[in-house]
C-alpha positions in Angstrom: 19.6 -14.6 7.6 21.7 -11.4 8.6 21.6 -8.3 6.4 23.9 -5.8 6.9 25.2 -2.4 5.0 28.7 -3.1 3.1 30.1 0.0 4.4 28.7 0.6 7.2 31.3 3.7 8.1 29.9 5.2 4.7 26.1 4.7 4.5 24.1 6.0 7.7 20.2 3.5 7.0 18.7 6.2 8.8 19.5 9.1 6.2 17.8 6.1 3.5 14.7 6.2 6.1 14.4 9.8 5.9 14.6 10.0 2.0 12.0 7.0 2.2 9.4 8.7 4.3 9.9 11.8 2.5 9.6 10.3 -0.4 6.3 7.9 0.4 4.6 11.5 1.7 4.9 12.4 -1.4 3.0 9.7 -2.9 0.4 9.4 -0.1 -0.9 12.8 -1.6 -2.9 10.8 -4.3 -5.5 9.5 -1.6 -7.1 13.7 -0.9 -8.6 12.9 -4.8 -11.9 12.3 -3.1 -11.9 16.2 -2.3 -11.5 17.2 -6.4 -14.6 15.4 -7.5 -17.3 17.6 -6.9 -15.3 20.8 -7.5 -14.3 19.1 -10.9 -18.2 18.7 -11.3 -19.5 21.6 -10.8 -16.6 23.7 -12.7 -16.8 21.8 -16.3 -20.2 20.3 -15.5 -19.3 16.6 -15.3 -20.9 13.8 -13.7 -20.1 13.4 -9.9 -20.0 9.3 -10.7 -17.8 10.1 -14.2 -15.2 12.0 -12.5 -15.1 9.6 -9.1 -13.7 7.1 -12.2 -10.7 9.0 -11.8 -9.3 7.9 -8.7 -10.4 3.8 -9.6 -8.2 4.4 -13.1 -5.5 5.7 -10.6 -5.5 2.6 -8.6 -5.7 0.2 -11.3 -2.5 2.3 -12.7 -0.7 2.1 -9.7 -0.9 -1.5 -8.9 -0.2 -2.7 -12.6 3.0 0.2 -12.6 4.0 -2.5 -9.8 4.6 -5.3 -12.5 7.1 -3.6 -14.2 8.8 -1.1 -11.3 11.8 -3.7 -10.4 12.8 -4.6 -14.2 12.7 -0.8 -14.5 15.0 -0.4 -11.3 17.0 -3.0 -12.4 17.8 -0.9 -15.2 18.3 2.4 -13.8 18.7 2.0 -10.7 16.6 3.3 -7.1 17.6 6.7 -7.3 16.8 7.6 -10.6 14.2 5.4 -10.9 12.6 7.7 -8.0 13.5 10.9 -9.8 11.6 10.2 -12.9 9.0 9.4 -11.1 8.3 12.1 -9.1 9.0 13.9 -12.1 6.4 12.1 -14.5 4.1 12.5 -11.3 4.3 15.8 -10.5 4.1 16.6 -14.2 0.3 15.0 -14.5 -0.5 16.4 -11.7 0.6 20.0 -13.4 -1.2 19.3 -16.7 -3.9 17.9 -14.9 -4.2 21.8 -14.3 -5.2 22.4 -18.0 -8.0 19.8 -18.8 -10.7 20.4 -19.9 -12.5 16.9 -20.9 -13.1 13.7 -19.0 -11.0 11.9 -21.3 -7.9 14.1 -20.6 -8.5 13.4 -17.2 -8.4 9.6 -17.4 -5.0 10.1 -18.7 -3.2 12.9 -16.9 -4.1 12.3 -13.3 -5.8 8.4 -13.9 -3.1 6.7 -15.9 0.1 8.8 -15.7 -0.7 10.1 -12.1 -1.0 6.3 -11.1 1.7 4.9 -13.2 4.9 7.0 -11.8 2.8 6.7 -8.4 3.2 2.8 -8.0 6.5 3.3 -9.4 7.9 4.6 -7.2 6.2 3.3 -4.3 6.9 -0.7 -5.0 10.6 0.5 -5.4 11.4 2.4 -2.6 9.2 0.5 0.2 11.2 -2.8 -1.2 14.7 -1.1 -1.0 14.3 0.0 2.0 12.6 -3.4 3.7 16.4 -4.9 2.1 18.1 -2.0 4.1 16.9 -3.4 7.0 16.1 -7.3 7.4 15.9 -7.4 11.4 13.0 -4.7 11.3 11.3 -6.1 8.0 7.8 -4.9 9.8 8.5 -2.0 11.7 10.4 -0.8 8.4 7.4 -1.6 6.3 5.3 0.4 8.7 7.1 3.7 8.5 7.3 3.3 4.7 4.0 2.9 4.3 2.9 4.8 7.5 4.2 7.4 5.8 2.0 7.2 2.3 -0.6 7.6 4.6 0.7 10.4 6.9 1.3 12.2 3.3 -2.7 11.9 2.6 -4.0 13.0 5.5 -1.7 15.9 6.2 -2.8 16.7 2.0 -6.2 16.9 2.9 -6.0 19.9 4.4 -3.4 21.3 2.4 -5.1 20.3 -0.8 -8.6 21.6 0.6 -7.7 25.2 1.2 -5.6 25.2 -2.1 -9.5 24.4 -4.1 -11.0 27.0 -1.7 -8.3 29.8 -2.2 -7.6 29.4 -6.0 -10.0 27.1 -7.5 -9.6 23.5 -8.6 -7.8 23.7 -12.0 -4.9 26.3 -9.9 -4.6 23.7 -7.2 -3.3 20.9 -9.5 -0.8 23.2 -10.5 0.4 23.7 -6.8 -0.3 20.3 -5.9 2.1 18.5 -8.7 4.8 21.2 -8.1 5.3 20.6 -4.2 5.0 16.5 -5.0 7.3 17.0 -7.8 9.9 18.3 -5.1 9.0 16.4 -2.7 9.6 13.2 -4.3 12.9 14.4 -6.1 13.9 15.6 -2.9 13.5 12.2 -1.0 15.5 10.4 -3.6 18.7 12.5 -2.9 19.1 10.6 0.6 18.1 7.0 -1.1 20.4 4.3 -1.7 20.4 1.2 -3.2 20.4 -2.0 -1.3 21.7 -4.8 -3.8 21.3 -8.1 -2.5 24.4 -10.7 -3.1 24.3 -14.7 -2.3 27.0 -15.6 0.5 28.0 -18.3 3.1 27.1 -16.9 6.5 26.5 -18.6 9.6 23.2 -17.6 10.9 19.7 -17.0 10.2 17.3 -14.5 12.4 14.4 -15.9 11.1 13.1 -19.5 9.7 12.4 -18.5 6.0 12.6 -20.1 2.8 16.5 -20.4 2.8 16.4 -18.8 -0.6 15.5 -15.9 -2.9 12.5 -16.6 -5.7 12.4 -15.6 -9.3 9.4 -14.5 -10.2 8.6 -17.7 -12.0 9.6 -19.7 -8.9 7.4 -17.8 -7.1 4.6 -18.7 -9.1 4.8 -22.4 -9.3 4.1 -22.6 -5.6 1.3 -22.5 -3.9 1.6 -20.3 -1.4 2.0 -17.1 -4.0 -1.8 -17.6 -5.0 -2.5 -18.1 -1.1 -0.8 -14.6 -0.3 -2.6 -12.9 -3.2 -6.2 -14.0 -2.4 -5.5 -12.7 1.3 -4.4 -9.2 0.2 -7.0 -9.1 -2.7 -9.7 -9.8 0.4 -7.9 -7.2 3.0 -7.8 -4.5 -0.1 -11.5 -5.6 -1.0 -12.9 -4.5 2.4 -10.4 -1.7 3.2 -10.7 0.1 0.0 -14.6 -0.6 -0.3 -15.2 0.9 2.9 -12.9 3.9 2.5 -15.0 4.7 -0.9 -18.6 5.1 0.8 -17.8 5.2 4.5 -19.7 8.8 4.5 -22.8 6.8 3.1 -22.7 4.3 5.4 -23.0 6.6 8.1 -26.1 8.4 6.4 -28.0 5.3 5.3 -27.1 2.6 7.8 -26.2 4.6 10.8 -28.6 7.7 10.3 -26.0 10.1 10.8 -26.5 13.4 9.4 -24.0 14.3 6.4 -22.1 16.2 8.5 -21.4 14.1 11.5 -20.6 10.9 9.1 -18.2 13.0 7.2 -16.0 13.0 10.2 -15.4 9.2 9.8 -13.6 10.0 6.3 -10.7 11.8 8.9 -11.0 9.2 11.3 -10.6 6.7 8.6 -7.2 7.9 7.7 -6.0 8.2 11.4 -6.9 4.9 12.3 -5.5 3.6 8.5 -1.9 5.4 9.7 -1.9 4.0 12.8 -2.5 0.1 11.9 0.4 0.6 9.7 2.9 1.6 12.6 1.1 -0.7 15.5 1.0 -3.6 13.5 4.2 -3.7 11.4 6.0 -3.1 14.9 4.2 -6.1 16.2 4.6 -8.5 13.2 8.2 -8.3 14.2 7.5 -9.8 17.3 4.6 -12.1 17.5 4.7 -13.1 13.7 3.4 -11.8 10.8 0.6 -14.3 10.0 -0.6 -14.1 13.7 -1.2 -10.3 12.9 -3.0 -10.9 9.5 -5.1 -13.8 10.6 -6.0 -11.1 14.1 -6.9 -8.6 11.5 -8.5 -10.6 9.0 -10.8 -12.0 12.0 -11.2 -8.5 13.6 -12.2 -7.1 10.0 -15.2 -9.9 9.3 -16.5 -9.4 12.6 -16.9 -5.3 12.2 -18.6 -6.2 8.6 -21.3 -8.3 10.1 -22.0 -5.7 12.8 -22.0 -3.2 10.2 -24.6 -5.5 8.5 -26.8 -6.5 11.0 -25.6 -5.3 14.5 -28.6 -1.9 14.7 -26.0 1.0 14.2 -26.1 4.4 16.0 -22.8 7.1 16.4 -20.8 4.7 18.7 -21.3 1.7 17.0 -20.4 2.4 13.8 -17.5 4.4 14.7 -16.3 1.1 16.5 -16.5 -1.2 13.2 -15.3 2.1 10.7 -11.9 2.6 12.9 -11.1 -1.2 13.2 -11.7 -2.0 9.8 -9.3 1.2 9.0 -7.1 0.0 11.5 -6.5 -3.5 10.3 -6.3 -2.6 6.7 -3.7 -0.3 7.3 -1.7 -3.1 9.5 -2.6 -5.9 6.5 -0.8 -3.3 3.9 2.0 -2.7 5.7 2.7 -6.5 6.8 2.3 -7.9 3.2 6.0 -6.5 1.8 7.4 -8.2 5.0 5.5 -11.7 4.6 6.6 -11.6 0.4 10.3 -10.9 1.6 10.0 -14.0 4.2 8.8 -16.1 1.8 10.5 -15.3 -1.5 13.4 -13.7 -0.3 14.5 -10.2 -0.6 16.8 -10.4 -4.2 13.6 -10.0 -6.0 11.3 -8.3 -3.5 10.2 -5.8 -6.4 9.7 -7.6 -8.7 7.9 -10.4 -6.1 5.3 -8.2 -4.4 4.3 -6.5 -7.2 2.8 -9.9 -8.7 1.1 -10.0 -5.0 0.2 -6.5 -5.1 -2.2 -6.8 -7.9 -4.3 -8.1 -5.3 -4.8 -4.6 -4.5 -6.0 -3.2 -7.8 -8.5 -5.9 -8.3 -9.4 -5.3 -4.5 -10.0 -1.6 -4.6 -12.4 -2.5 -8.0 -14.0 -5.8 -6.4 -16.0 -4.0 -3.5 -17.5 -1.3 -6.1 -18.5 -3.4 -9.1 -20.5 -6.1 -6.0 -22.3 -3.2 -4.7 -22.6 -1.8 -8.4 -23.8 -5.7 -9.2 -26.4 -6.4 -6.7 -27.4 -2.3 -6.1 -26.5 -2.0 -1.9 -24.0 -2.5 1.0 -25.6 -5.6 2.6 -24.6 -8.4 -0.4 -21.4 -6.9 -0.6 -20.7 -6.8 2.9 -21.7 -10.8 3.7 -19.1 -11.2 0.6 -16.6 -9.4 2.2 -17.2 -10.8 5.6 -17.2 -15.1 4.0 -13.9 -13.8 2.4 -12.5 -12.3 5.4 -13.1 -15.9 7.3 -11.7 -17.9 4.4 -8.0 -15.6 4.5 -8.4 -16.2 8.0 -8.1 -20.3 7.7 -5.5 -19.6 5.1 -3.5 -17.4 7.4 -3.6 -20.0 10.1 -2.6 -23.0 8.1 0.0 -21.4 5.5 4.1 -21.9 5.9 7.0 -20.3 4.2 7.6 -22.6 0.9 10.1 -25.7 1.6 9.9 -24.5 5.3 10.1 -27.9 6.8 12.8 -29.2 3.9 14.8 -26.2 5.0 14.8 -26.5 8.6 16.0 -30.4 8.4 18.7 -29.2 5.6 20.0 -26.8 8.6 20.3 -29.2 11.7 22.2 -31.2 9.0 24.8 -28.7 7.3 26.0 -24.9 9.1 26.3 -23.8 5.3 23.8 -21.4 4.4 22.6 -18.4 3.0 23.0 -14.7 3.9 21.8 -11.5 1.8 24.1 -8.4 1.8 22.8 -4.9 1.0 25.2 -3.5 -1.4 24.5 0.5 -2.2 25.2 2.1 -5.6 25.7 5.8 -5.1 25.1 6.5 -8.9 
């Protein structure tokens, strides 16, 4: 199936890109929370564990903001959709300036913070994926390449803001640059609206059609796709939480020295997302998930029994970064080849909530059974099972499609509309 821009004279994809990345940095900015917890503590006397809630409420916002993004979208439309919420965003983050109990916290940047976050993320990563078909995972890559480019440039930025003017002050210059940021991207952002037409030919073997949610979710494959992402989220997202510890306890790295794999973390995260979306769009996206998937259980049983020193575990951190990074970006791609692109919004963000159940999974195990090694061996059996899944799995009514095509030239093509309103 062919997608191409109505007027192509009039709308330049590239100028869309640009808002998009600008846009997604924007929202990557949420993953430096890590460096607000103990300065949070020690100013209003909190809880180190209490305030590290934060950033789990944030998640859990973002990917349930995901269920209702594309009805919301639908509504308004992209742009300002994308405008509200960098708005609503930047405006948490600005309060978030003025709290002064845990509860006000939860709200501001846990729940409001998350909420326009996910908004706009599920909205502009899908439009843009419709913008261009014949690059679904290189597309997908810088999109989401760029949510992570966002946090680790922020990490810096964020850190000397706490150091120069304090914590509260650096929520108040945080949330203003995002605001701006965000509001800025959404300027150069159209919308692609997808149409049903006869065309002629298809670039890739898909489904043949676009899913309703409900359609979606009668077939099997939907429940398939969301236990794969829940396990790739699971081990990414654990890992990311208490990399640092590892390090200390497993590895017997001084505090110092292990801190340096929460940097290399996010390199190695940003760089599965561009290496890997790229390649999905040329080996297949599956091959690169079930690769990933493998690659990821094998690091989590070195990490569990493999004796770790410096190298070792520097080894298992960066390819476990590496292919959760790739598994995040390739996942918008696979849900538009499968379900179709008409209601990729509104699809992925029933597949998405894989990732807010993932990023709580890995804590409440460890939480559950008090240590890394249970919760890795869970991680690593789940890892192996998404791997046989990967393997075996086909788009829905693949087979019904392709014997359809050899028997009729009628079929169908999406075409990206924008709205310039």
């Amino acid at each position: 199936m062919r997608t191409q821009p109505a007027a192509p004279t009039q709308v330049n994809r590239w100028m869309i890109v640009l808002g998009t990345i600008i846009v997604q940095m924007g929202l990557g900015t949420i993953y430096t929370w890590s460096l607000f917890n103990q300065p949070l503590a020690d100013k209003f006397g909190w809880g180190l564990s209490s305030v590290s809630i934060t950033f789990s409420i944030t998640s859990f916002a973002l990917a349930f903001a995901t269920l209702f993004a594309g009805k919301i979208q639908d509504r308004i439309g992209i742009r300002r959709l994308t405008m509200i919420a960098g708005a609503v965003l930047g405006a948490g983050l600005i309060a978030s300036s003025q709290v002064s109990s845990l509860w006000m916290l939860y709200l501001l940047a846990g729940v409001v913070v998350g909420f326009a976050d996910g908004t706009a993320y599920i909205t502009s990563l899908s439009n843009l994926i419709k913008w261009f078909p014949e690059r679904k995972g290189l597309i997908s890559g810088i999109s989401v390449g760029a949510f992570g480019t966002g946090s680790l440039i922020f990490k810096y930025i964020n850190a000397n803001f706490i150091n120069t003017m304090g914590v509260s002050s650096a929520f108040l210059v945080w949330g203003m640059i995002v605001m701006v940021m965000v509001i800025a991207g959404s300027f150069l952002i159209k919308e692609a609206v997808i149409t049903e037409t006869s065309a002629t030919a298809n670039t890739q073997l898909q489904s043949g059609r676009n899913y309703t949610v409900k359609e979606m979710l009668r077939t099997k494959e939907a429940y398939m796709l969301f236990l794969i992402l829940f396990t790739a989220c699971m081990s990414g997202l654990y890992l990311i939480g208490i990399v640092k510890d590892i390090g200390v306890q497993l590895a017997g790295l001084d505090v110092s020295t292990a801190a340096n794999a929460v940097a290399m973390v996010a390199i190695f995260n940003t760089a599965g997302r561009i290496i890997l979306g790229a390649l999905s769009d040329k080996v297949g996206r599956m091959k690169v998930v079930a690769g990933a998937l493998l690659a990821t259980a094998l690091s989590v049983m070195s990490l569990n029994f493999v004796p770790l020193n410096l190298s070792t575990f520097f080894i298992c951190v960066a390819v476990i970064a590496f292919c959760f990074g790739g598994n995040i970006t390739v996942f918008p791609a696979i849900v538009a080849d499968y379900f179709g692109l008409k209601n990729q919004s509104k699809n992925y963000g029933i597949i998405y909530q894989g990732f807010g159940l993932g990023a709580l999974a890995g804590s409440f195990l460890s939480a559950l059974f008090g240590g890394f090694h249970i919760t890795f061996t869970v991680i690593a059996v789940l890892c192996m099972l998404s791997f046989v899944i990967a393997i075996f799995i086909s788009v829905p009514g693949q087979r019904n499609t392709s014997t359809k095509n050899q028997e009729s030239k009628q079929e169908v093509v999406l075409k990206p509309h924008y709205n310039v309103g």
